[in-house]
N, C-alpha and C positions, 0 to 999 in steps of 0.2 A: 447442329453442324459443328465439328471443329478442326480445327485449324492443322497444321503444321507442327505446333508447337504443343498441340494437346488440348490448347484451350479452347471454349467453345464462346457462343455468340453471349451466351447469358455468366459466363467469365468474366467477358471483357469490357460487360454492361455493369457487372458488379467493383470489376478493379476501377471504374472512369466513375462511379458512383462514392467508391471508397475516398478516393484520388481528390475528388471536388469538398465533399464531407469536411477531409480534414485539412484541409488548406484551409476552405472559410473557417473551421472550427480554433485552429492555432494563429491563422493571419488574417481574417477578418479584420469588419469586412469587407468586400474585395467586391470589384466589379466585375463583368463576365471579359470582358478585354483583358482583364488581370490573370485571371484564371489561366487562360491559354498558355501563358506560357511558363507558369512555374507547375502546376498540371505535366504538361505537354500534350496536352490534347488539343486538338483542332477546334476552328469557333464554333463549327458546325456541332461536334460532339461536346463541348460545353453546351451549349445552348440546349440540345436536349436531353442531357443529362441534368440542368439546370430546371429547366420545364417540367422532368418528371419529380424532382425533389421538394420542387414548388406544391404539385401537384401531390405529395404526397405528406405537404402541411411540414414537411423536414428544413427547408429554405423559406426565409422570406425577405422581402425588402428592407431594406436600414438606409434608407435616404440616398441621395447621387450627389455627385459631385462634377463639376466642369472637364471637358475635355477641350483639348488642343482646337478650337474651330468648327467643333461639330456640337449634338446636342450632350447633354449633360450626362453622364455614363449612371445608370442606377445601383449602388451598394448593395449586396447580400451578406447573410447573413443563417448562420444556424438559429432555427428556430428555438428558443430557453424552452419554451412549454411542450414542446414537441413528444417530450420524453421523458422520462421521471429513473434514476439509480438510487438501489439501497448501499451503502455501505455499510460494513461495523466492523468493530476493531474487538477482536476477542482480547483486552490487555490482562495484565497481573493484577491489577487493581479492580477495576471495572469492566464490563461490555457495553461497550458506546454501541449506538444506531443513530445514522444520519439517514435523511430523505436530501435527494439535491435533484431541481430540473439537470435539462441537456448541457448545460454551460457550468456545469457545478457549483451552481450557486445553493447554499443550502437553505434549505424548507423549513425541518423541523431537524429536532433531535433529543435523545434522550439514553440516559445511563443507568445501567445497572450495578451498583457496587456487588462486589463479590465478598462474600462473607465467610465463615468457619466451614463451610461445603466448600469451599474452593474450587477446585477445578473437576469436581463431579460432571460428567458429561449431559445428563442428563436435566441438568442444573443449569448448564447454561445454555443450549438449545431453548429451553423455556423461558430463559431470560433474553433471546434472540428474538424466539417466535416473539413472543409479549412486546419488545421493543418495537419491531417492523409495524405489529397491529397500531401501536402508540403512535408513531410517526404519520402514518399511513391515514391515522384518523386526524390526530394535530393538524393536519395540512388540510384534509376532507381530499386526501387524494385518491383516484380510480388505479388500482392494481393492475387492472389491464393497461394503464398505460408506462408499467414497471420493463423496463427495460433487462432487469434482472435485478439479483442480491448480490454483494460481493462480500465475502468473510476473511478478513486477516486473522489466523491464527498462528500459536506459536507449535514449534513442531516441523515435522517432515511432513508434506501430504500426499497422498498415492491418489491418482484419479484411476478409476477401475470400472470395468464393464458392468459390474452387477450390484454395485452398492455406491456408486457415485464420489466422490470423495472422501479418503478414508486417512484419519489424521493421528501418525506416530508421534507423538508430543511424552519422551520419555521426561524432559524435568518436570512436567505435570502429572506425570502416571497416566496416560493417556495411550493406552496399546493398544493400534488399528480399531481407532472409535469413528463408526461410519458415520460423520457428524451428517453429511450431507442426508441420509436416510433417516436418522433423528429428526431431523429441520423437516425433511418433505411428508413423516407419517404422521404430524399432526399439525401442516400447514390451513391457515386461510386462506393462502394465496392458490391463484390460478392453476391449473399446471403445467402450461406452457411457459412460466414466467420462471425461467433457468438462477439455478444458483452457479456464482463464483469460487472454489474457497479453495485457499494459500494461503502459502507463509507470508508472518505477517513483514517480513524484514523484508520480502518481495514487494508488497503492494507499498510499503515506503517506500522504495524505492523506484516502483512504477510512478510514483507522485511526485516527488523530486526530478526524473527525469521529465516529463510531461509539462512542468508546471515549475519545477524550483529549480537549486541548486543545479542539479543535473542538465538544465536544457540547452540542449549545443553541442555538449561532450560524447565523443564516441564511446568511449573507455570512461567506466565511473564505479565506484563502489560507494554504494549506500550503506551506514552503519545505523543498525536499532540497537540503542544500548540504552534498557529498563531495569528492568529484573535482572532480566539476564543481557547476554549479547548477541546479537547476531547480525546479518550482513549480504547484502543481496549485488552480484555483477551481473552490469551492462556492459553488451562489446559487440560488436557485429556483428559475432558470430551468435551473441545470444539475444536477441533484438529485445525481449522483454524482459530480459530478467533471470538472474537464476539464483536461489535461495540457496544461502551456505552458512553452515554449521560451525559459523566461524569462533563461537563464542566455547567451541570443545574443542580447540585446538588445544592441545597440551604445554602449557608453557612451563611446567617443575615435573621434572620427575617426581615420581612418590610427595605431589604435594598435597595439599586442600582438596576435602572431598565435595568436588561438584555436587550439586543437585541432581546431575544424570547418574550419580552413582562412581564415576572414574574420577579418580584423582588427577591433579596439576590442572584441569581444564580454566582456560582464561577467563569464562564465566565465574570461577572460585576464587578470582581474584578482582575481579573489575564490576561485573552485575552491579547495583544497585543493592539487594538482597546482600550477598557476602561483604560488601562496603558496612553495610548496617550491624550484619553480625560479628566482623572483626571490630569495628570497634567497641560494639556491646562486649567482646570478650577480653580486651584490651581495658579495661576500667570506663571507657566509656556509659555514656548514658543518655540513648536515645530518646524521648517521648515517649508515656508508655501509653497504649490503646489508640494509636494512630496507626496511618496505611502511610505506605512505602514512601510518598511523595511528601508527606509531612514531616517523617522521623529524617528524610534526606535535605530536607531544608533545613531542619535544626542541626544536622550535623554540621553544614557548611557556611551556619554563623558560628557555630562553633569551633572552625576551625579557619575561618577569616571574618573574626569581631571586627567593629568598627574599630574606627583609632583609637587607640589610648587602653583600650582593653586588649588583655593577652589573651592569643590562641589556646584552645585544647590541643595539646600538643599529640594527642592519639588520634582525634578526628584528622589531623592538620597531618600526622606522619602515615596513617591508613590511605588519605586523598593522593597525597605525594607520590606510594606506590603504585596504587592504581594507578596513576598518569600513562607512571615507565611500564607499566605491564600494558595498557592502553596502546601504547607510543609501540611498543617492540611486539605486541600483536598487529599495529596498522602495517610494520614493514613487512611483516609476511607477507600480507594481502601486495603489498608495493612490490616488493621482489618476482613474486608468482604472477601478478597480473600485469603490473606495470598499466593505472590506469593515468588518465589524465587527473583526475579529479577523485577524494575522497569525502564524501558528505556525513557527517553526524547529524545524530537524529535521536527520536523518543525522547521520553518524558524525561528520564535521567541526566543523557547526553545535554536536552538544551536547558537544564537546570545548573548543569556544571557550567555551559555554556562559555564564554569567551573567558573567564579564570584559569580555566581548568585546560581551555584550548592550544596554549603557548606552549607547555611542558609536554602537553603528548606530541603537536608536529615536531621538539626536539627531540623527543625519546627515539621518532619514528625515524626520526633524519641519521639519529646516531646510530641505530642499528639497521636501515636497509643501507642497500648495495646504494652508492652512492650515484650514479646513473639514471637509474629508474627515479628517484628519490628528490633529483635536482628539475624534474619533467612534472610532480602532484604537487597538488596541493590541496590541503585539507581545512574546509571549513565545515562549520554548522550548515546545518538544514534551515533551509528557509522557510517552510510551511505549518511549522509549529507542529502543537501536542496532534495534532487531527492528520496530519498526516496519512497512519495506518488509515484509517476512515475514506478519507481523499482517493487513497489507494485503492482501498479494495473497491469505491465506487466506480473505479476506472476500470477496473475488469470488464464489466459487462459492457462498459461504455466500447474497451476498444475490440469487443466480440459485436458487437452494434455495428461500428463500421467497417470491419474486414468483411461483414456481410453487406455492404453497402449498402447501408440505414435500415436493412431488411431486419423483421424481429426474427429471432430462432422460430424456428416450427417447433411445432409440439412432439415430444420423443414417441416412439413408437409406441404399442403397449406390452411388449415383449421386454423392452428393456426398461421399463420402471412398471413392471405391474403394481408393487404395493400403492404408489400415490394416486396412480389410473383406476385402481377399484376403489379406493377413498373417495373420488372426486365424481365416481356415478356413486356412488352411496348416496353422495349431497347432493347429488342433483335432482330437482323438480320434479315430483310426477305426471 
């Protein structure tokens, strides 16, 4: 049957199922009298939409509490075991795989350092698959109760009819690599059990608004700033999120030759990587045979020693630029979006962490429109290095409940034949 408005009966069972989900999921937990009115559903329609959630092992009890003269109201609560998400974080350094129940709490986890193969596509799917199986068995956990995978990667990603997610990642040499079909042609897992994959400077930002920094703000801009830079907005109009390339904005004419190949880009001056390599070109002297996160910590006792010893003063005038190229990159984002709030984030960003934080909000102050500029304010990320991980495990979670706790059904076999003839190949005689 539907409606007026186009909706039908099994619409309106899914929006009161979504509706209830995540109220107890964010404001838990909550009694069913509670529910009614920040819901806005009636007692009748809580109640059995509560009934069926219970009923479907998704809800359960978390103790009661006294009411006004009557008997004691009983607490709900999302069920932690109910459900199981993978995240991973495709980083510069490593591929992280986390396992976390329904409540994010994490299970297990495990890392893959990325070595001289770098960003070989097929290199790190295998480093993918392999993590998921590691996790999956760490914990002795059933894949049927996987809610999905979510993959932060760095890059552009095209979601597409016939090859599932396909990921533009030109600083890695990465042209339309159909990760998603890589991961599902030599899966263990089910095949009903959906993957997630985006950018990774989205699913930070999915996770600071959900969880950190972000939560409250309408307008927000999330910054990943590792290797490289990049930068994901929140706003109304884009409820989850939208990944921006903000780290190739051009900020010199005919400057520093990015990694994407174009010169001036704000990534060839601020990343983590060109920090490294200016000062290695500058007389500096990195740590030699360490990853990104080690040669970035020795630069930055090197260029704020303890007292009484002098700075490098190449490390210390490299950081210093970075700042203002940092600072007069965030007013762009201030000028054009005009958000409430500006969050830093990755490994980099919360390494430089509150140092490094005073000179960029002034760089940023001094070059936006002063308007927009007197309205943000920009702090750190509060969810630490795991963040991306957080994130991408929140993909599936919030595709979990727009279907209101319901799991995806399994795709047709029209449109993923290759993993649908894999998965009778494996199956039982």
């Amino acid at each position: 049957m539907t409606g007026r408005n186009g909706r039908t009966v099994r619409d309106l069972r899914r929006s009161n199922r979504t509706a209830v989900l995540q109220r107890l999921y964010f404001d838990g937990p909550l009694s069913r009298f509670e529910l009614g009115p920040i819901t806005g559903l009636s007692s009748g329609s809580v109640s059995n939409v509560v009934a069926d959630l219970v009923a479907d092992g998704l809800v359960e009890e978390a103790g009661s509490v006294d009411s006004d003269g009557g008997r004691p109201r009983t607490l709900l609560r999302v069920a932690p075991h109910s459900g199981q998400m993978i995240g991973v974080d495709v980083g510069e350094t490593r591929v992280r795989v986390e396992l976390f129940d329904l409540t994010l709490t994490e299970l297990a986890r495990t890392e893959r350092p990325l070595t001289q193969q770098g960003y070989d596509a097929d290199v790190i799917a295998g480093h993918i698959r392999d993590g998921i199986t590691e996790v999956l068995t760490a914990e002795d956990a059933s894949p049927e109760r996987l809610l999905g995978v979510g993959v932060g990667v760095p890059g552009i990603v095209e979601h597409t009819a016939g090859q599932g997610a396909v990921v533009h990642g030109q600083t890695i040499g990465w042209d339309a690599v159909p990760l998603e079909e890589l991961l599902r042609s030599t899966s263990q897992l089910p095949g009903a059990v959906p993957y997630f994959i985006d950018n990774g400077a989205k699913t930070l930002g999915q996770a600071e608004m959900w969880f950190g920094g972000g939560r409250g703000a309408r307008n927000a801009v999330v910054v990943l700033f590792g290797s490289g830079v990049g930068a994901c907005l929140v706003s109304p109009e884009v409820e989850h999120g939208r990944a921006l390339e903000w780290g190739h904005l051009t900020v010199r004419v005919r400057g520093r030759r990015c990694r994407c190949g174009a010169p001036g880009c704000l990534e060839a001056y601020a990343g983590a990587e060109s920090l490294l390599a200016r000062w290695r070109e500058e007389g500096g002297r990195p740590p030699k045979g360490t990853d990104e996160e080690t040669a970035l910590t020795a630069m930055l006792a090197a260029a704020y020693p303890p007292e009484g010893r002098d700075p490098d003063p190449v490390a210390l005038a490299v950081l210093e630029e970075a700042a203002e190229y940092l600072g007069a990159g965030l007013s762009d984002l201030i000028n054009l979006f005009q958000p409430e709030r500006i969050l830093i984030g990755g490994w980099a960003g919360l390494q430089l962490g509150t140092r490094f934080l005073p000179a960029v909000r002034r760089h940023a102050t001094t070059y936006a429109l002063r308007y927009p500029a007197e309205k943000v304010t920009i702090d750190l990320g509060r969810l630490g290095p795991d963040a991306v991980t957080v994130g991408a495990a929140i993909l599936p979670l919030a595709d979990f409940f727009a279907r209101g706790g319901r799991r995806a059904e399994p795709a047709t076999e029209d449109r993923h034949p290759a993993w649908r003839a894999a998965l009778e190949e494996r199956a039982p005689r």
